[in-house]
C-alpha positions as CSV (number, residue, x, y, z in Angstrom):
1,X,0.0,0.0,0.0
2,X,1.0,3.7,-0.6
3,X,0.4,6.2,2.4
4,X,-0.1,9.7,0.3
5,X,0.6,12.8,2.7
6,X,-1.5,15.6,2.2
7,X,-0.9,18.9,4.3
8,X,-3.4,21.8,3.5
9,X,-4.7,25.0,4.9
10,X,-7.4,26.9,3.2
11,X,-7.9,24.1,0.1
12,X,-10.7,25.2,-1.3
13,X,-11.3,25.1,-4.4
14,X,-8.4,23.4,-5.8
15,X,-8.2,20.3,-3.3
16,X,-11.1,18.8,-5.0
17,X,-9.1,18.7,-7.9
18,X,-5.8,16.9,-5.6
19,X,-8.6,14.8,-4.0
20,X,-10.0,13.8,-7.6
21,X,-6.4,13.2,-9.1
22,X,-5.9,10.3,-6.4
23,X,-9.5,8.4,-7.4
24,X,-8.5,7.8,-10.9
25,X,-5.3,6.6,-10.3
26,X,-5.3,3.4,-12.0
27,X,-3.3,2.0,-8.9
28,X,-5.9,1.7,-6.3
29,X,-4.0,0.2,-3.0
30,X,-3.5,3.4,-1.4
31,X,-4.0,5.4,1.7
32,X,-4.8,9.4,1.7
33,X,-3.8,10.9,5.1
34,X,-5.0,14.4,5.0
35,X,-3.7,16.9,7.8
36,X,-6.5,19.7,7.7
37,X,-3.8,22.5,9.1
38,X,-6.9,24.7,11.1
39,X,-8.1,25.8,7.6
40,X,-10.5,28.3,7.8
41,X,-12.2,28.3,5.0
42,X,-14.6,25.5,4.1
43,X,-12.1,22.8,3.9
44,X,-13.3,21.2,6.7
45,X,-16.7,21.0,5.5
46,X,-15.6,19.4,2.3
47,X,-13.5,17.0,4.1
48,X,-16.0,15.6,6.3
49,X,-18.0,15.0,3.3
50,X,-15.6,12.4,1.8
51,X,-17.1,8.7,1.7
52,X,-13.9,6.7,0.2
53,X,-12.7,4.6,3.1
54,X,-9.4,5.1,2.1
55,X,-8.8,8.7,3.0
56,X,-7.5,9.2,6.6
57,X,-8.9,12.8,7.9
58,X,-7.1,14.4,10.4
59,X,-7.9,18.0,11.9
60,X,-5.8,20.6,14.0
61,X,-7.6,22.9,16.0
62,X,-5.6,25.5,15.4
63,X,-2.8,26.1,12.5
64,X,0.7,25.1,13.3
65,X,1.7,24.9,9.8
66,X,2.9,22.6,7.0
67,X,6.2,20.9,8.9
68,X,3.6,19.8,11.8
69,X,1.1,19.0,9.5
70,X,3.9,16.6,7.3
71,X,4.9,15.2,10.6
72,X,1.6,14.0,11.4
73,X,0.8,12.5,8.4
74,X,4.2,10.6,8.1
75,X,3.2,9.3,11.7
76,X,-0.2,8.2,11.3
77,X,1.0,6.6,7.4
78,X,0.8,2.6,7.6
79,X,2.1,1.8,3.9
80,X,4.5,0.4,2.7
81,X,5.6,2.9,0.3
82,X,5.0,7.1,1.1
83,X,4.3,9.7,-1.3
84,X,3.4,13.4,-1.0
85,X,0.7,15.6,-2.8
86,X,0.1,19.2,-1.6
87,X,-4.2,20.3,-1.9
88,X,-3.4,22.4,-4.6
89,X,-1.7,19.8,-7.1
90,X,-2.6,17.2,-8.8
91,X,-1.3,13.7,-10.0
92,X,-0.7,12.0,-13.7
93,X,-3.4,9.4,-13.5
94,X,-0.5,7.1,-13.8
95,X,1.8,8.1,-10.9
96,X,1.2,5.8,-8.2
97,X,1.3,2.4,-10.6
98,X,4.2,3.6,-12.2
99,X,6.2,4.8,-9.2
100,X,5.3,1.5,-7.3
101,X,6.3,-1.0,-10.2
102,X,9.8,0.9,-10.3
103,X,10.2,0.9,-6.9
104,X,9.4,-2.8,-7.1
105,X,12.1,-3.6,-9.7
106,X,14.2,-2.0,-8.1
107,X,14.6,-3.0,-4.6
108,X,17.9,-1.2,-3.8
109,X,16.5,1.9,-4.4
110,X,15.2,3.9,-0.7
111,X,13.7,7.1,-2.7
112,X,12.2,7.6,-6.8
113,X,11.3,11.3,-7.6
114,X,11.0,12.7,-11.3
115,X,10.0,15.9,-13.1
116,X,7.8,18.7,-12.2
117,X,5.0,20.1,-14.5
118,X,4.2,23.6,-13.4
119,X,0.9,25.1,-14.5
120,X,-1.7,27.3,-13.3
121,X,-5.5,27.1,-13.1
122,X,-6.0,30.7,-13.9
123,X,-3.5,31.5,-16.5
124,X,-1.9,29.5,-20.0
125,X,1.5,29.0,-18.7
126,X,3.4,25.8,-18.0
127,X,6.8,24.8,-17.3
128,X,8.7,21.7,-16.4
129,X,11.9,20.9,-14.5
130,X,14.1,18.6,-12.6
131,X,14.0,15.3,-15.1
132,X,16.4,13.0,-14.4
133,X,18.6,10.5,-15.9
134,X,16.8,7.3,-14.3
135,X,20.8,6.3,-12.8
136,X,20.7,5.0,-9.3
137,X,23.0,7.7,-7.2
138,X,23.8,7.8,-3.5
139,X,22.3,10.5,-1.5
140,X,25.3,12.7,0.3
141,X,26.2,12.8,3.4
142,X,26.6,16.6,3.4
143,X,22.5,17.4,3.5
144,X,22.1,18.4,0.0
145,X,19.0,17.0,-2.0
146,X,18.7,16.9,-5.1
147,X,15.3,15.1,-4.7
148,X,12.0,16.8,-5.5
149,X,10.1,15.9,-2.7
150,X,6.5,16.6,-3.9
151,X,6.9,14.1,-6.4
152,X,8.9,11.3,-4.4
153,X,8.0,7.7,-3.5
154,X,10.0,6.5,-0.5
155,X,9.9,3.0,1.1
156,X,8.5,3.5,4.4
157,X,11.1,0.6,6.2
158,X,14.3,3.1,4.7
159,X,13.5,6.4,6.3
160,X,16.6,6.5,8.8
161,X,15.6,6.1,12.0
162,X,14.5,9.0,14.3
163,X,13.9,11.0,11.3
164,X,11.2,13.7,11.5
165,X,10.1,17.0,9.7
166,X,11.5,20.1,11.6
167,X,8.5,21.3,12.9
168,X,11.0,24.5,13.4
169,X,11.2,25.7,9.7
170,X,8.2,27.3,8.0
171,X,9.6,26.5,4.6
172,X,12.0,24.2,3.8
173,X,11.3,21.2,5.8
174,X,10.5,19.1,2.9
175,X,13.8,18.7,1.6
176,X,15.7,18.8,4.8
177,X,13.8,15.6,5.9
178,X,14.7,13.7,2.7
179,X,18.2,15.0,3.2
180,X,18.3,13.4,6.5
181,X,16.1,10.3,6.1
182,X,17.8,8.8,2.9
183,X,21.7,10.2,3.8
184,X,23.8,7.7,1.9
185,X,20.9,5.6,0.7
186,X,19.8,4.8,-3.1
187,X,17.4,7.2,-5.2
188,X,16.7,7.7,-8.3
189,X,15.3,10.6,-10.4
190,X,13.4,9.6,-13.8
191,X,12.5,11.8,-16.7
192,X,8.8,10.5,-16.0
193,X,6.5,13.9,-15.5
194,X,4.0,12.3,-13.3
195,X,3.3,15.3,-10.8
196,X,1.3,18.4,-12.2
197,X,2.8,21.4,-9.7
198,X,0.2,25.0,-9.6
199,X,3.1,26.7,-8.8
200,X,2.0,29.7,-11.1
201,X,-1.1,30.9,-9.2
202,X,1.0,31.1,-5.7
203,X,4.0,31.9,-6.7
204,X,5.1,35.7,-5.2
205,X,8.7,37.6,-5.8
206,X,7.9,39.7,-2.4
207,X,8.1,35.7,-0.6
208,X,12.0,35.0,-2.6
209,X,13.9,37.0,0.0
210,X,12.5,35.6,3.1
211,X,13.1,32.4,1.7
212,X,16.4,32.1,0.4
213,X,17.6,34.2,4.0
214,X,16.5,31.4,5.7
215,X,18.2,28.8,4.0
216,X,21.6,30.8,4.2
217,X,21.0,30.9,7.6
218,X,20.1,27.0,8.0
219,X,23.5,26.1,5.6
220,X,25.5,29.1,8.0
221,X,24.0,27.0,11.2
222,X,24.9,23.5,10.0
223,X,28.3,24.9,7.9
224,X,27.9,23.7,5.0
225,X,29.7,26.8,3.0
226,X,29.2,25.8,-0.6
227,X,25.2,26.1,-0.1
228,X,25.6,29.2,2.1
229,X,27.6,31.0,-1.1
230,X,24.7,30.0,-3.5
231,X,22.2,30.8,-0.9
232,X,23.6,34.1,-0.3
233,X,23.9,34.5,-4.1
234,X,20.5,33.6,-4.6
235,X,19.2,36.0,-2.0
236,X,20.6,38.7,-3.0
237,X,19.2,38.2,-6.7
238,X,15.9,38.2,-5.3
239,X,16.5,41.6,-3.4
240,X,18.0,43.3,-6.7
241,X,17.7,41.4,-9.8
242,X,14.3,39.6,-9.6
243,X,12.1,42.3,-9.3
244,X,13.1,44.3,-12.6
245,X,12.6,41.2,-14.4
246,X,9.0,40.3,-13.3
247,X,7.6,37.3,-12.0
248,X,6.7,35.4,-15.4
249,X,10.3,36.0,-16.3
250,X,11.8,34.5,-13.1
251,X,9.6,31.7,-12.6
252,X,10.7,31.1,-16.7
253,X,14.5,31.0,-15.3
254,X,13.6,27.6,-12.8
255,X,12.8,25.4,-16.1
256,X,11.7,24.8,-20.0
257,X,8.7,24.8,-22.3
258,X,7.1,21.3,-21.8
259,X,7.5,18.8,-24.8
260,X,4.1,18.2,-27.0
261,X,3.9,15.0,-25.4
262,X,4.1,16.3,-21.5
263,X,1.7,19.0,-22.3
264,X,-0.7,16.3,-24.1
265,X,-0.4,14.2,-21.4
266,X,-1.3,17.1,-18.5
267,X,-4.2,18.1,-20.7
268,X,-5.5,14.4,-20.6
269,X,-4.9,13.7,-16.6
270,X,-7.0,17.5,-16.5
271,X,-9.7,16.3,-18.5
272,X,-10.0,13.1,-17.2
273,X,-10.3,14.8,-13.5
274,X,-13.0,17.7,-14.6
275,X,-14.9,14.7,-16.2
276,X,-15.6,13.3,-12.9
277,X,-16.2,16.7,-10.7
């Protein structure tokens, strides 16, 4: 069985669309723990309306945000494989059967993870990035991933013991726990685009420096000098250089144009899902 982790505050409208993505998957042995984070919207209200057994609903009475809400779901997960999918994003109808059957040929690999797609629900723009070269690679041992986590399968049994989201960081706590959960262990990225990302309707320049400030400060605390430079190089880009070239442009800078195949194939998974809402 798959555990799928989903963290959300304020869902609506857009988890429906998460929510759909997962009951047309053509693999159907999975688990949905959802961590409602004290939304305050009507989340809630839709969530208490779901009948599929196989969701696990779990609500905080208050918001403590996205690290506690991760945590939670990673303790209360019973499968035998893990996998993430934020309210806002949705899956290729495909994922799940195709991430399990690799991970099942391939037994020495801890941790699979492939492209992004990057879209939006309001506007025509798309993007994809971080394909891999489907080699088997060792995570380091110096806390740098180079693992996508929202699109990550993980085996469950691997994840290094004592290992938890840092209920500490507001942003960032996604890759940190890979870091330290699969140090030294077997992954593999594919060139499979299986994980449609609405990056595009969130995405905010004014959010870029906070960001990037705290990750020099994480690689300044834990000294690791090479990802403090870029860190530091990247934050000041987002004070000076990122807002004279506009948010379309930046976001532009992070990938490609999709092939005619990927964008055929997110049009499809899209159709398929509004067909059943």
């Amino acid at each position: 069985m798959v555990s799928v982790i989903m963290p959300v505050y304020n869902g609506m409208p857009y988890i429906r669309y998460s929510i759909q993505s997962l009951l047309i998957q053509t693999y159907s042995d999975w688990e949905c723990i959802i961590i409602n984070d004290g939304s305050t919207d009507n989340t809630q209200d839709f969530l208490d309306r779901l009948t599929d057994t196989r969701f696990v609903i779990y609500h905080f009475d208050k918001n403590r945000g996205r690290s506690s809400a991760r945590q939670k779901g990673l303790e209360l997960a019973r499968g035998k494989y893990i996998a993430m999918l934020d309210a806002d994003d949705i899956y290729h109808f495909e994922k799940l059967s195709r991430q399990v059957e690799m991970m099942e040929n391939n037994p020495e690999i801890s941790l699979l993870s492939g492209g992004l797609f990057s879209f939006s629900y309001e506007k025509n723009c798309t993007m994809v990035r971080g394909k891999g070269d489907s080699v088997i690679k060792k995570m380091s041992l110096s806390g740098r991933c180079p693992v996508t986590h929202a699109n990550s399968i993980f085996r469950a049994e691997d994840v290094e013991p004592g290992t938890h989201y840092d209920c500490s960081l507001e942003r960032g706590e996604d890759l940190d726990f890979l870091s330290k959960a699969f140090a030294g262990k077997n992954y593999m990225i594919t060139d499979d685009i299986l994980y449609y990302y609405s990056e595009f309707d969130s995405f905010s320049l004014s959010r870029l420096p906070r960001i990037y400030r705290r990750e020099v400060l994480i690689a300044c605390k834990n000294k690791k000098y090479k990802s403090f430079f870029k860190g530091g190089v990247r934050y000041l880009a987002s004070i000076f250089i990122f807002p004279l070239l506009g948010a379309e442009r930046v976001l532009k800078l992070r990938g490609k144009a999709p092939s005619s195949e990927e964008s055929a194939a997110f049009v499809d998974t899209l159709n398929k899902i509004k067909q059943e809402l």
